[in-house]
Structures are given as C-alpha cells and as structure tokens.
C-alpha positions, 0 to 999 in steps of 0.5 A: 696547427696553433692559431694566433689570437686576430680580429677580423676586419670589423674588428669583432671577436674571431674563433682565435680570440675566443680560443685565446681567453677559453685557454686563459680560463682553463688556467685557474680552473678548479675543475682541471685540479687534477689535470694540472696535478697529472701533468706536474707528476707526468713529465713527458705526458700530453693532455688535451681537451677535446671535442664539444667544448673546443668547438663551443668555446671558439664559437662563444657558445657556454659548455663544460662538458669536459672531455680528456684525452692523456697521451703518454701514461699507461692506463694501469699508472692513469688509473692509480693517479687517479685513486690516489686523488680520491673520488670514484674512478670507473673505466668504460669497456676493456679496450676503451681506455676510458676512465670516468672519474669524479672528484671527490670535492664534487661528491655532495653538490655534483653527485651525477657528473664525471670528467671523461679522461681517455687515453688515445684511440684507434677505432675500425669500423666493422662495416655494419653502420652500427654506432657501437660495431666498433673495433677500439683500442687505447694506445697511450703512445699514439698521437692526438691527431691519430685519435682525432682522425676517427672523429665524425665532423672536423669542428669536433676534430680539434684539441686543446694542448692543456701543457703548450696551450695551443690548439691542435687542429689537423684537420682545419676545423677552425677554419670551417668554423669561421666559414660556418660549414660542417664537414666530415673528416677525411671520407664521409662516405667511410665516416657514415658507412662506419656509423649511420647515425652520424647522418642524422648527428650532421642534420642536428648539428647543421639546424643547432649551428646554423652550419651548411653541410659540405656538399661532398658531405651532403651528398654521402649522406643522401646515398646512404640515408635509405640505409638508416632503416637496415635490420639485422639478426642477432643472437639473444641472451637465451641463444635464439635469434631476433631481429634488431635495426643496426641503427638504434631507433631511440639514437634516432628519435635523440637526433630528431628531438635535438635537431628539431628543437634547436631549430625546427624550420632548419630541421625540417628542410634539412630532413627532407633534402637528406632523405631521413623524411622519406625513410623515417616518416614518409607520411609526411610527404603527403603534405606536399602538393596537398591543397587547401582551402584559398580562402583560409590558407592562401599560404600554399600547400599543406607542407608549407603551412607547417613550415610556416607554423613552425617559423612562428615558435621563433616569431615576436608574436609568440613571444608577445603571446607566451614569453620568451621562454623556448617553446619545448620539445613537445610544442616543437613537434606537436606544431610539426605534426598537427596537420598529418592527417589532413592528406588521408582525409582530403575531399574535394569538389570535383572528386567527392562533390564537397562545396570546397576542400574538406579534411573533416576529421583530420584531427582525430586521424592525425592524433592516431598516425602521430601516435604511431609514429612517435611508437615506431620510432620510439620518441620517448626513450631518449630522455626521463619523463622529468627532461624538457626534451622528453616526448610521450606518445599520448600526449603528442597523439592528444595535442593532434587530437584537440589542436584545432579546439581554440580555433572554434567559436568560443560560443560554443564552448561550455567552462567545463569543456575548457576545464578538461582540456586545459585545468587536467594535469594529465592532458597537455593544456599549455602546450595546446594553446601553443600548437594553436597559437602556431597553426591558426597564425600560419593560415593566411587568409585569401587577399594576405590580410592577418589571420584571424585569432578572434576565436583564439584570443577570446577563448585565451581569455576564458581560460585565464577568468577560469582560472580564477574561478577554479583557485576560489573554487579549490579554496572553499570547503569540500560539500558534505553531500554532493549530486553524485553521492545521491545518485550512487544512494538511490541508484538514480540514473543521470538527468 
C-alpha cells in the first residue's frame, strides 16, 4: 500500500511527509552503499527496510537501526556479495537467514555495530509462549507482506521498498500511527500465545509512545498475563533436567526498565491494568488502600503517593532542582519502590494504640523486599554495569534504605553522616537526593498547601558546602601520623 506525502488540516507535518523526506535521505545515504551496490548487480531483487526505523521515521523520531530484508537472492549468492565488499559477514542460526554484515569502511570508528540483512521468513510458533520456540525458515521467494505477517505490532509491520520508494504497509500500520494506537497484527491472542514477552513489549511501547492499546489487544493480554510466570523442565548440558520459566526473566526486567524509564506514570498504570503488577510484583498491591497519615499525605493512599512521586521526575521543579537532564533507570525505579515496605509495617491507632499511623522502619524493610524483587526478577542482567539502564540490587536495596535521610532535621546531621552517604563512590548519593527530592514533594500536606522541603533544602546545602570542604581537603598533604596509627601502635581502645 503506497501513501502520498499530505498535510493534515493544521497544515503540520503527517507520517506521509516524514515518510516522503525519510525516503529522500536514504537516497545519498553512505550507510546503504552496499545496498544500492546489491540492487544494481540484482536486477530482479527487492530490498526493503523494515521495522524500528520505519516506525521511527514516520513518527519524526531519530533512529538507525538498520534492518534489511532482500527478497529474490539465494542466501549462498547474498552472502558472496557480501564478502566480496569486504567487512565481516556472520549468518545467525542455519534456518534465520539472517546475515550480520559490517562494512569495512566502519572498522575502526563503529567497531561494535552491524546492518541486519535478512532474507523473507515464515515463523511458527510451537505453542509454548517461549520468545526463542520458534519454527523459522528463510525463503528468498516469499513476499515482504508474508514476513511482515509474523511481526508483533502493525506499526512495526510496515517496510520501505529501497528500489519503488514506496511504502509497504499491509496491515494499516501507518493509519494506527496517525490514531496513536498500538495493535497487534492479525490475532493478538495467537501474537502473545507464540511469545509471552510481546505482552510486556506492548506495555513498553505504549508508555514509550504514549500509544493506546487496542482493546482487542488489551484484552489478549490480560488473559494471558497469569501466564507470564509459567516454568517448564528442560534437559541440561549434562542430560539432567531443571526447571526454567518459558519467559525469560532478564526478557522481563528489559521491558520493566525500558517502559518505566520512557514513561514511569504511564508504566505504572499500564502494568497494573495489564495484570503484569499482580503477577510479577504483587507486593505492590499492598500500596493500594493502605493509608497515611492526613496531616503529611493528604494526597491518599500509599499507591497514589508513589504515582504522584513518580509524575515528579517530569516535573519544572525537578528540573529546577537537578537539570534537565532524564532522570536514570535507578532514580526511576528507586522513586517507584521507595515506599513498599510501608504496608507490612503499618500501625494504626485502633488496632496497635499508636497516636496516628506509623510505619516505623519501612525503610529498612522496604530496602530488603526491593532487594528481593530486584534478585527475582534478575533486574541487573539486561544491560553492563557501565549502561544508563543498568540496575544493581544493592544499590536499589540502599536508596530504599536511606530515602527518607534528607528528610530529617538537618540538626541532627553530623558532616560525616552526609560524607558516607553521599561523598562514598560506592553508595548512590545523587541518586538518593533524587528519590527524596520525589518522595518528600508528593506528600501533600492536610489543607493542600506546598509540601514541606526545609529539611531537604537545608541539607542540599550542607552537601554542596561539604564538598567544598572535602576537595580543600583532598588537596593538602597525607598526615605523616594519624589517630588510627596510634591506636593500632599502643593497642588502644577508641575514645
């Protein structure tokens, strides 16, 4: 289906327009060298780009994330065309089809990057809902609109002909872009039975597009989200059996971190309508009906803190605070965890006598069950420990632990409290600043005047005159002789 470039009635770019330039760009493009070179010794082959970048570029968004599909060349002919321009040249499984190829002229200044160039594919699903239990083969006879009948979503279902410069768009993608809803293709019931973690791929790119879900869509997954914890055996290496879930738990936290940090209130929501809370941290339920104190969270519950405390990372007043720069993956979920373990500490007046609601300790508590979460569902393994998006345990657990730290009465505070938590490269200062920042600005006060940051504020300004102090510091001569020297001497006792 080829789309004509149009304005809409405000006269304001369209998908089409984009879609129109995108196709003018790709023309002198150094990247699709090879491309061009593959059509001009290919006569009668197709090659079209497909997926992620398609999408992008009608939505205006940056990407070049190249991904190829040539129909009409033999796998054994794509790949000797593809030696002969030199680079590396890798397939990806017997039947995939799929050849990773790197130019040579991106060698020394991409040396981690590859185009993607795939021959047409049929894929089965097995029935098992296991992202890899597939049944794939390449056939360069088969039509593009047969491979992009097995894709998940129809804004990812579209391609664009690199040789008629149209688009190629069977399954109305472009028109779900313009309506800003995210639809499966064909059945979504068959799309998330095939693979479960589309479920969650569909939260991701809801919250990261600000997309609607279908209802037909919506529906097929909260049918199927209780299926999302399903295990399996399987026959190990050595020939003994062991248990394994069919959908991967670092597939999961990848999705969970993604969605949450593209959009965390939209995330949040999302999850929770879906049914992926319930069944893969059901601890948080607890938040909801659990009340607080009127006189500090005037706000509501435990459940709408937190969402309120999330909206603040895109707040002016964050920005005010800390820059305009996103906050991370571990600020986002830290904000989102910080008060989990206020329902398991809850103690109220008419059932334990307090003089109002308490959750003494719910930061230590909340510190241990964030931990645990983040261990089950194995939060750091998507991404290195060098990526923005990657999230450690720990230091999830010590943000629990410590957020409520710059709320407190800055008299109380000695210098070298402030120097452990937040001048220690191996604890996560700023981003416990950050979390407390959210959490002590989405506790509303009884009456709806502003909340109360003095004790923040005053303790925001300890750090930066202790900082000051520790680089003086750090620039003068080591003691010849210190205390502990002393100490360790004469086996004297501290005092």
């Amino acid at each position: 289906m080829e789309h004509r470039t149009s304005m809409d009635d405000t006269g304001a770019e369209t998908p089409d327009d984009r879609l129109a330039a995108f196709g003018r760009r790709l023309e002198p493009e150094p990247d699709l060298a090879t491309i061009r070179e593959l059509l001009a010794a290919f006569p009668d082959a197709e090659a079209h780009l497909v997926g992620g970048i398609v999408r992008d570029a009608a939505l205006g968004r940056d990407a070049k994330d190249y991904d190829f599909v040539v129909r009409g060349v033999t796998a054994d002919a794509l790949k000797v065309f593809l030696e002969s321009r030199g680079g590396k040249v890798g397939l990806v499984g017997r039947n995939f089809g799929v050849y990773k190829f790197q130019p040579k002229e991106w060698a020394e200044d991409r040396p981690s990057e590859f185009i993607d160039i795939a021959l047409p594919r049929t894929e089965h699903g097995e029935g098992t809902g296991g992202y890899r239990d597939f049944a794939v083969q390449a056939d360069p006879n088969l039509h593009i609109e047969d491979d992009l009948a097995r894709r998940d979503f129809t804004i990812n279902a579209m391609a664009w002909d690199l040789r008629g410069h149209h688009l190629i768009d069977p399954f109305n993608g472009r028109a779900d872009l313009d309506a800003k809803v995210l639809r499966a293709v064909r059945d979504p019931k068959e799309r998330f039975a095939e693979d479960r973690s589309r479920m969650l791929r569909a939260l991701r790119f809801a919250a990261q597009l600000g997309f609607a879900i279908e209802p037909a869509t919506m529906a097929a997954i909260r049918d199927l989200m209780p299926k999302i914890n399903e295990q399996r055996e399987v026959a190990g290496a050595d020939g003994a059996t062991k248990t394994e879930f069919v959908t991967p738990r670092e597939t999961i936290a990848k999705e969970l971190i993604k969605g949450f940090t593209a959009d965390p209130v939209a995330s949040m929501d999302l999850w929770d309508d879906a049914g992926a809370i319930r069944e893969l941290m059901p601890e948080a339920l607890a938040m909801k009906g659990c009340a607080q104190p009127d006189i500090y969270h005037s706000e509501g519950d435990v459940w709408t803190h937190t969402r309120l405390a999330l909206a603040k990372l895109s707040s002016p007043e964050y920005r005010a605070e800390f820059g305009s720069e996103p906050p991370s993956a571990l600020v986002t979920l830290g904000v989102f965890f910080h008060d989990f373990g206020k329902p398991p500490t809850m103690r109220t007046p008419e059932r334990d006598g307090t003089d109002r609601i308490r959750f003494d300790g719910n930061d230590e508590v909340g510190g241990e069950m964030v931990r645990a979460i983040a261990e089950r569902l194995v939060l750091a393994a998507p991404f290195p420990n060098n990526h923005p998006l990657h999230i450690d345990a720990e230091t999830l657990g010590l943000i629990v632990d410590h957020h409520l730290l710059l709320l407190n009465n800055p008299d109380n505070m000695k210098n070298a409290t402030l120097e452990r938590y937040f001048f220690n490269p191996n604890k996560p200062g700023d981003a416990l600043q950050r979390v407390s920042f959210c959490d002590g600005s989405a506790a509303v006060p009884l009456g709806g005047g502003k909340p109360d940051l003095a004790h923040f504020h005053a303790l925001r300004k300890r750090i930066a005159e202790l900082a000051t102090l520790i680089k003086e510091r750090d620039r003068l001569p080591k003691p010849v002789i210190d205390g502990s020297m002393i100490m360790t001497r004469f086996n004297l006792k501290p005092g």
